[in-house]
C-alpha positions in Angstrom: 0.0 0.0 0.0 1.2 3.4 -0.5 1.3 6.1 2.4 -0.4 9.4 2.1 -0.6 12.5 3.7 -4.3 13.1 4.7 -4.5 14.6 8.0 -3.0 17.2 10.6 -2.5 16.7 13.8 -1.2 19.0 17.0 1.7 17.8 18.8 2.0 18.5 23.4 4.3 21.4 21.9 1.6 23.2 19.6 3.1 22.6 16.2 1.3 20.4 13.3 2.2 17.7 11.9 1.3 15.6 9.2 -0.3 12.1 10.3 0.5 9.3 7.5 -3.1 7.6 6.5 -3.0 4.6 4.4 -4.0 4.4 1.1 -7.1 1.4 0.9 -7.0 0.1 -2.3 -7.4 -3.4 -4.3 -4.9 -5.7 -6.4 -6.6 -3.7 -9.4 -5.4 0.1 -8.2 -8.7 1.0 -7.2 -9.1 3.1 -4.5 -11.5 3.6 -1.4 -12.8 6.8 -0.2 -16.6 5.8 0.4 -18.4 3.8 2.5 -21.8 3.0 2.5 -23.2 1.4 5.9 -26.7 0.2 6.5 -28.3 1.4 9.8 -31.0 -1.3 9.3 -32.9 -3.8 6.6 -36.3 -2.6 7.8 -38.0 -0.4 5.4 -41.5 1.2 5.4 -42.2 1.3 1.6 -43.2 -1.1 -0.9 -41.5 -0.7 -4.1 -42.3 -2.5 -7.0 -38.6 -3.0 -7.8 -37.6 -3.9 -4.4 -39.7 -4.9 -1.9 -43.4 -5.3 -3.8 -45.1 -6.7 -0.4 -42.8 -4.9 2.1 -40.3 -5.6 4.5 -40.8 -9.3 6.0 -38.9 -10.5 8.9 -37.4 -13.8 8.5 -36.6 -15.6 11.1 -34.4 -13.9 14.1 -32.7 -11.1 12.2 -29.0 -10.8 14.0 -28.4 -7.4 16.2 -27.6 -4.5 14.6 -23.9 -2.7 15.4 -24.0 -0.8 18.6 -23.4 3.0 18.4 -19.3 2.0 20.1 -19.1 -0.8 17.4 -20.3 1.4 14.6 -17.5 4.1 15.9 -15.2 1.7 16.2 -15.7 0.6 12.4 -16.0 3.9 10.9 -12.4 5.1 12.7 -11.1 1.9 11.1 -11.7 2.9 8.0 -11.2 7.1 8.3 -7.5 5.1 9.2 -7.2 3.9 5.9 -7.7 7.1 4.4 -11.5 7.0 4.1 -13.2 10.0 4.5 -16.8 9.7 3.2 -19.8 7.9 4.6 -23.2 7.2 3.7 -26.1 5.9 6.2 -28.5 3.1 4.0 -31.1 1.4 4.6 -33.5 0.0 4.4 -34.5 3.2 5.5 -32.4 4.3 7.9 -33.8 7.0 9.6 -36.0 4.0 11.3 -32.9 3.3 13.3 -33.9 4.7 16.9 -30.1 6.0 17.3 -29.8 7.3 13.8 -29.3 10.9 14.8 -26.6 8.8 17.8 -25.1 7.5 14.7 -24.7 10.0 12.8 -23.4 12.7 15.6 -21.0 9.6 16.4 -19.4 9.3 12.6 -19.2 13.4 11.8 -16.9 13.5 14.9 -14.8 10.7 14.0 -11.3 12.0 12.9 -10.8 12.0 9.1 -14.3 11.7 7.6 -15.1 15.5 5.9 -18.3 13.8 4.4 -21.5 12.1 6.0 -24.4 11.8 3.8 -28.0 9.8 4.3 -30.0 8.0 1.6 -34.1 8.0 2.7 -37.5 7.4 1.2 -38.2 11.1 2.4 -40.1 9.7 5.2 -41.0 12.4 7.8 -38.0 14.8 6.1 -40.1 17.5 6.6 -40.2 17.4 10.0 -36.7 16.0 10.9 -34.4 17.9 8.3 -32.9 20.3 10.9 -32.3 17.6 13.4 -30.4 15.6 10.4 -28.7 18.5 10.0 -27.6 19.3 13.3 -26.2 15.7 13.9 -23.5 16.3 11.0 -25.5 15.2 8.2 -24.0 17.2 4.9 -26.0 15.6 1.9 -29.1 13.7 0.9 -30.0 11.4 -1.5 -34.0 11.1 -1.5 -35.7 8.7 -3.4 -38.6 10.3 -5.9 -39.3 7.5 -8.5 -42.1 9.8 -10.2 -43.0 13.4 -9.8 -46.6 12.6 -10.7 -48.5 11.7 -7.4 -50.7 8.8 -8.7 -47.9 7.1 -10.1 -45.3 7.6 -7.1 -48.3 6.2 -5.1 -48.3 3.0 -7.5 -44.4 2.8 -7.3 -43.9 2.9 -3.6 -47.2 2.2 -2.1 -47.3 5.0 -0.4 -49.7 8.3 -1.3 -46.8 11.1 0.1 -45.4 12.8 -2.9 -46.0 16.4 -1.8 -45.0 16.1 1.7 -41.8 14.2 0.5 -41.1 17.3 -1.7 -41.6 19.6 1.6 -39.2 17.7 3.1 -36.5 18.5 0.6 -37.4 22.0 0.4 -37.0 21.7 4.8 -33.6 19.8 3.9 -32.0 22.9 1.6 -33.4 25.8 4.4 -31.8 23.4 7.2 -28.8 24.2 5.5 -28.2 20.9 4.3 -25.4 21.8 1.1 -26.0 18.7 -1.4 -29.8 17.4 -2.1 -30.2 14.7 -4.9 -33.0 12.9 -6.1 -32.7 9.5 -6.6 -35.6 7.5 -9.4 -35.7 4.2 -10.2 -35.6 3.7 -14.5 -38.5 1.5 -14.6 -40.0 0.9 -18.1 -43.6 1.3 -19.2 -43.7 3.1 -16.0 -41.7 6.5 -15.3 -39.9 6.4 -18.5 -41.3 9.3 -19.9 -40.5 11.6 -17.2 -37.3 12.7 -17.8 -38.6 16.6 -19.3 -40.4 17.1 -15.7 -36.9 15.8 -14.1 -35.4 18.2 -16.2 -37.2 21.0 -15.3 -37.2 19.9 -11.4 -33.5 19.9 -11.3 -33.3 23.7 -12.8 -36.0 25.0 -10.5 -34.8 23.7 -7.6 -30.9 23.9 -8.3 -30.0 19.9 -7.8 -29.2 16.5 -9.1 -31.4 14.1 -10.2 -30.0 10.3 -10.6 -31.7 7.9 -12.8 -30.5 4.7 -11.6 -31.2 1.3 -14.0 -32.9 -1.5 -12.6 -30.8 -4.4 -11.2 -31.6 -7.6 -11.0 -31.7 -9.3 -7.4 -32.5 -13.0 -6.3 -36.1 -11.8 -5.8 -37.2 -9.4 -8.8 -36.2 -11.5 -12.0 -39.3 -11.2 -13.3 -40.3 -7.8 -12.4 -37.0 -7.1 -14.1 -37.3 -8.7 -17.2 -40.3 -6.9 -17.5 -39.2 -3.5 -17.1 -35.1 -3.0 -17.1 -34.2 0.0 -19.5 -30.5 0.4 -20.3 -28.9 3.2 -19.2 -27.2 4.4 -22.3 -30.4 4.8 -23.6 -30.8 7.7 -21.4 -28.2 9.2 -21.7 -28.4 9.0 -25.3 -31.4 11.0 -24.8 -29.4 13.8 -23.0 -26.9 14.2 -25.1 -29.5 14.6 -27.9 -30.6 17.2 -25.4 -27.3 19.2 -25.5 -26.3 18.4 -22.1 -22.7 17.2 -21.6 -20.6 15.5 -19.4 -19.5 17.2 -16.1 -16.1 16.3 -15.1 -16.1 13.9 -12.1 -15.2 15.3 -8.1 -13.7 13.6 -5.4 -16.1 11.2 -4.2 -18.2 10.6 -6.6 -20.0 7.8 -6.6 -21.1 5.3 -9.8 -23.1 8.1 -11.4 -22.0 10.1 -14.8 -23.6 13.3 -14.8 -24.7 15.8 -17.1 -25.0 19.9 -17.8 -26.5 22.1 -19.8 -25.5 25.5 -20.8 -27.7 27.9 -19.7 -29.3 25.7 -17.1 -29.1 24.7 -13.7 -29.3 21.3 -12.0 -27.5 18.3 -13.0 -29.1 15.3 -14.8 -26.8 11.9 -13.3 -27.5 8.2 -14.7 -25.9 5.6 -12.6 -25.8 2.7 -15.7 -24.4 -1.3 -13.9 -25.0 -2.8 -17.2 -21.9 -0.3 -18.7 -18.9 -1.7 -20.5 -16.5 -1.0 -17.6 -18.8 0.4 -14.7 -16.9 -1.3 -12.2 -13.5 -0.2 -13.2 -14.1 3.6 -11.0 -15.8 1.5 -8.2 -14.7 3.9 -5.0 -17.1 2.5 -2.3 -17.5 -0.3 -0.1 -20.9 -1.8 2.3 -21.7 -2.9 5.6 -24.4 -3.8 6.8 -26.5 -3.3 9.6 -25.3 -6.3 11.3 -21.0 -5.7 10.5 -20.7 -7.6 7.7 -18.2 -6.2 5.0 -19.3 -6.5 1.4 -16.7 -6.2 -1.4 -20.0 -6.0 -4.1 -23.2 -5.2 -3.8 -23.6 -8.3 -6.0 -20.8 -10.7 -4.3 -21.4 -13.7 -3.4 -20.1 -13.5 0.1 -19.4 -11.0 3.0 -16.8 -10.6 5.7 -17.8 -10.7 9.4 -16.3 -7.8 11.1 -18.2 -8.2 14.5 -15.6 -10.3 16.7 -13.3 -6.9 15.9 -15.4 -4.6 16.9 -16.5 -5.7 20.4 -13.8 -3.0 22.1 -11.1 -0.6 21.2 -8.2 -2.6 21.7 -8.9 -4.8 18.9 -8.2 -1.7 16.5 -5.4 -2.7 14.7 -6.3 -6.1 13.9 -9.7 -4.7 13.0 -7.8 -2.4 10.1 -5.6 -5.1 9.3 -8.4 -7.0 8.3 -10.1 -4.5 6.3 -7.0 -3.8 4.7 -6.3 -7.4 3.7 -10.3 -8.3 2.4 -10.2 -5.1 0.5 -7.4 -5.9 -1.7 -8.9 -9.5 -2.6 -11.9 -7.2 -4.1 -12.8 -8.9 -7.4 -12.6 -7.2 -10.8 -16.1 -7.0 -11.3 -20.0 -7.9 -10.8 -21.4 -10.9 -12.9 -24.8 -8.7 -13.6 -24.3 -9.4 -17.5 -24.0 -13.4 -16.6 -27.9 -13.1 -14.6 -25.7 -13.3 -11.5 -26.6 -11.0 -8.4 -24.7 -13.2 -6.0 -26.4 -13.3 -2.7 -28.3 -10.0 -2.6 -32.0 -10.7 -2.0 -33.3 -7.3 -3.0 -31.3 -3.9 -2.7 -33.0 -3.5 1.0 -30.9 -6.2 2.4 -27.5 -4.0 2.4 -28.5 -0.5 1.6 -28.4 -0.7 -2.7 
């Protein structure tokens, strides 16, 4: 691994020095910046592409990480040089110590980022308390500005206030608001003029995101996937052009137009080559490291996170799964490895 000068620190005597942070990378060059942990599998929607009849307990779900475990995992990594983190779901603002957890990681030495995917759910109401615990940036999930159909996507009738919420979001002072919709054919295909014209009135991103295929939406899938390319075919028939990429970024490519505001982002899996700029890692709720969203196995970080003196094995072990990352996901082959629906470790 190569050493890196990422952080300042104050010596007994007052001056600064530079503190070496290790570089986390893979056999391949890639290199880790982001990590996306799951607060919880537990969501309150029902979307067609994901969970059609809702979250279902099966049998005794395994404890989720304690606020001390999930501090002791997030400094782990902020030690490898990672210095953005995003709280998934399910829908994590269900966790009862989400706004703990989130306090907990903006003070952890070394992360400068932490953002929150969410359904929107109660936004409105709790935007300046997600605010005040650290929380920079939001991804909110809006599969269809039209209210009868968002009502048929998610099975839930709470467009407007979910709008509301994101308007409460950007006056809490939270700096970065996306939108995040689902490409689902036959359905909200034929939206992307009115996502257009949301993004310039309101100043943001919107991210159409391709369907993937999990073990439990093949059909619903091959019903309704719509590449990618397509879309962004349509853009750049559009005039919009590709905005160069900034540290952090996640899977999207995203888009601009002269003389308008907002950005237009397509997040494509199906891509020649999408996992060649993978930057980002998971865990989930329970501390179990996944390499790929679509791998077909994860690493069991809970025996290293029980108390602080297991630390450096902890990052040793990171260090060493991380490097064994495989080249690529075997989407194009009708493999999703082991991920029941996107819910299980936070999409």
């Amino acid at each position: 691994m190569t050493d890196m000068l990422a952080s300042e620190v104050a010596s007994p005597e007052g001056l600064v020095h530079a503190k070496p942070v290790h570089e986390l990378a893979d056999r391949y060059g890639r290199k880790f910046e982001y990590l996306r942990l799951s607060l919880t599998d537990v969501c309150n929607f029902r979307c067609s592409y994901c969970l059609p009849d809702g979250y279902l307990k099966t049998g005794c779900a395994p404890d989720q990480l304690s606020v001390a475990e999930v501090r002791r995992l997030v400094s782990a990594f902020a030690e490898l040089g990672l210095w953005k983190v995003r709280l998934t779901g399910g829908e994590p603002t269900l966790r009862r110590e989400m706004l703990e957890i989130a306090r907990t990681i903006s003070h952890v030495p070394g992360i400068r980022t932490l953002a929150m995917t969410t359904n929107g759910y109660r936004l409105r109401e709790r935007a300046a308390d997600y605010a005040a615990s650290g929380i920079t940036s939001l991804n909110v999930s809006v599969d269809s500005l039209d209210p009868a159909r968002f009502a048929a996507i998610t099975g839930h009738n709470r467009l407007p206030e979910i709008l509301a919420g994101i308007e409460a979001a950007r006056n809490a002072g939270i700096r970065t608001i996306k939108l995040n919709s689902v490409l689902i054919g036959g359905v909200n295909d034929d939206e992307l003029d009115a996502f257009i014209g949301f993004a310039a009135d309101h100043d943001l991103t919107v991210r159409y995101i391709e369907i993937m295929r999990t073990n439990e939406n093949v059909a619903f899938f091959a019903e309704h996937h719509r590449s990618g390319q397509a879309l962004i075919a349509r853009l750049e028939d559009k005039g919009w052009q590709r905005a160069p990429r900034r540290p952090g970024d996640g899977p999207a490519i995203e888009f601009v137009a002269p003389m308008e505001r907002g950005r237009i982002g397509v997040i494509a899996p199906y891509a020649r080559d999408f996992c060649a700029s993978c930057n980002r890692l998971r865990v989930s709720a329970s501390g179990k490291l996944h390499l790929c969203l679509f791998g077909d196995a994860a690493i069991d970080l809970r025996p290293l996170l029980r108390d602080d003196s297991q630390q450096a094995s902890l990052v040793g072990a990171i260090k060493s799964a991380v490097f064994g990352k495989v080249a690529a996901h075997r989407l194009h082959e009708g493999n999703s490895g082991a991920t029941p629906h996107l819910a299980s470790i936070g999409g």
